[in-house]
C-alpha positions, 0 to 999 in steps of 0.5 A: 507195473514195474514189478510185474515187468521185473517178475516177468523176465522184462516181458513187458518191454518186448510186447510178449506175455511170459507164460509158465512151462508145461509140466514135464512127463507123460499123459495118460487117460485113466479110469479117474480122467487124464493123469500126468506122470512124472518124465523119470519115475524114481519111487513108486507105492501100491496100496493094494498088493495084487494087481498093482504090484504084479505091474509094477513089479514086471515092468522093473518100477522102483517100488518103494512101499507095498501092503502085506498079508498078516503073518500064516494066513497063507503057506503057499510061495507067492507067484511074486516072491523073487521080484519081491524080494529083490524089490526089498533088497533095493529098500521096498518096505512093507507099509501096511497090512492089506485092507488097512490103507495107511496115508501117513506110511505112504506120505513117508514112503515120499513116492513120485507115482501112486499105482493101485485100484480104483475102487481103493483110489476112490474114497481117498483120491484128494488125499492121495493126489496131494502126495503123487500123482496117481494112476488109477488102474481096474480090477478083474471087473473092469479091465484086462492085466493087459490094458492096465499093464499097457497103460502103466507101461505109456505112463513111464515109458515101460511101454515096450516092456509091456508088450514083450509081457503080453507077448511071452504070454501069449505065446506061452498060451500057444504053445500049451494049447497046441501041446496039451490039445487033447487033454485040453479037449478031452477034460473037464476043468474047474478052478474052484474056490473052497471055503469053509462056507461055500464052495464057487467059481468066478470066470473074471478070477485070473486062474478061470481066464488063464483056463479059457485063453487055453480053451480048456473045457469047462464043467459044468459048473464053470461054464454057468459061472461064465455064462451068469456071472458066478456059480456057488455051492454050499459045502454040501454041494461039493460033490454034486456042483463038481463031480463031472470035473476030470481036473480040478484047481482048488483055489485054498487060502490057508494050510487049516482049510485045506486040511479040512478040505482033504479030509472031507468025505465029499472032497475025496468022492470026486473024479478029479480027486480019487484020480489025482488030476488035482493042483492047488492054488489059493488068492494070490492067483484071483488076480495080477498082471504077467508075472502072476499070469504066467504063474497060472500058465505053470499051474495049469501045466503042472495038472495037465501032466496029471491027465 
């Protein structure tokens, strides 16, 4: 009893039962249950590179670690690029290849908050948990960029930032809207993704959202998309699954392919292409947060001055 009273501060002799403090820092309901994030969020790790690091890195965390893409697979700049590289010349590292989870490289990389995708959250949950806390947030399947940059943003008392975010979004939409109307109105558009097996389009792809918050109106082959999910063309099919595009957004990961692409006989038949009406982008615009979106804003832009 002695050392029980001792331990707890003479508790005893006053009758009140010391009780341990609450653990300091902000709770929040994620897609994996409530989780409590540190009051002052000093190091941050993302394990997928998309989504998760265009919220981390528009809402200014500390990022400490990130996964990188293998040297040339892709040629065009990253709508991340500037706050990435100024992340790095704060001491963001690369600590693993995307797709290829390192737990030892973020273990090392000492984070006090994990941001990243479920779906890469799941199968190494315990795991992850035993480094930091770990906020959980979707992917084009299950959530807005606005609701999981809303949700990061309460988690580290960002949540202003988010909002000014999906604000300048917002109202850059309108403002497009209003200027391009009847370009907008007037012209099919197809964001399409070409690879050497298929040619697809995706409506939860970040560039296919950005086009419907614009109203721009779909082909037809977009609008099946919208409407079942998904529309998929085999390399044959180009010209039939896209001729009625008046504006096109090849989605082309790699400098090789998109070569192939614009020396195919189909590619070059199609409307939006003899006319010029034709900017490029690649995965990096699949998915992200704000910064990632308004890339896609500029992207659209630059085709509607084609039109």
């Amino acid at each position: 009893m002695l050392l029980t009273c001792v331990a707890a501060l003479s508790a005893c002799g006053s009758g009140v039962v010391a009780e341990s403090p609450a653990p300091e820092g902000r709770t929040v309901d994620t897609l994996l249950g409530p989780v409590t994030v540190p009051a002052e969020v000093d190091s941050v790790v993302v394990l997928e590179g998309r989504r998760d690091l265009d919220v981390v890195l528009s809402l200014g965390l500390p990022l400490v670690g990130h996964p990188y893409e293998e040297a040339g697979s892709l040629d065009l700049e990253s709508p991340l690029a500037d706050r990435l590289a100024a992340a790095r010349d704060e001491g963001a590292r690369e600590l693993f290849l995307s797709d290829e989870i390192n737990l030892e490289a973020i273990a090392a990389a000492a984070p006090d908050l994990i941001v990243s995708r479920v779906d890469d959250v799941e199968p190494i949950r315990a795991e992850l948990e035993a480094i930091a806390p770990v906020l959980a947030i979707g992917d084009q399947s299950k959530s807005t960029w606005q609701d999981d940059l809303r949700l990061v943003g309460r988690a580290t008392g960002r949540a202003d930032r988010a909002e000014a975010l999906i604000t300048e979004y917002d109202e850059r939409v309108a403002a497009l809207s209003a200027t391009y109307a009847a370009q907008l109105a007037g012209t099919s558009f197809a964001p399409v993704v070409i690879s050497s097996e298929k040619a697809e389009v995706r409506p939860g792809r970040l560039m296919s959202t950005v086009l419907t918050d614009l109203g721009a109106k779909p082909s037809a082959a977009f609008a099946k998309a919208v409407e079942t999910g998904r529309a998929e063309f085999g390399p044959e099919q180009l010209l039939a699954g896209f001729g009625d595009a008046g504006a096109l957004i090849p989605l082309v990961n790699d400098p090789r392919t998109w070569e192939q692409v614009r020396g195919s006989a189909l590619y070059q038949q199609l409307p939006a292409v003899r006319a010029g009406h034709v900017v490029r982008s690649d995965k990096q615009t699949h998915e992200g947060a704000a910064l990632t979106a308004l890339h896609c804003l500029d992207v659209v832009e630059q085709l509607l001055k084609t039109l």
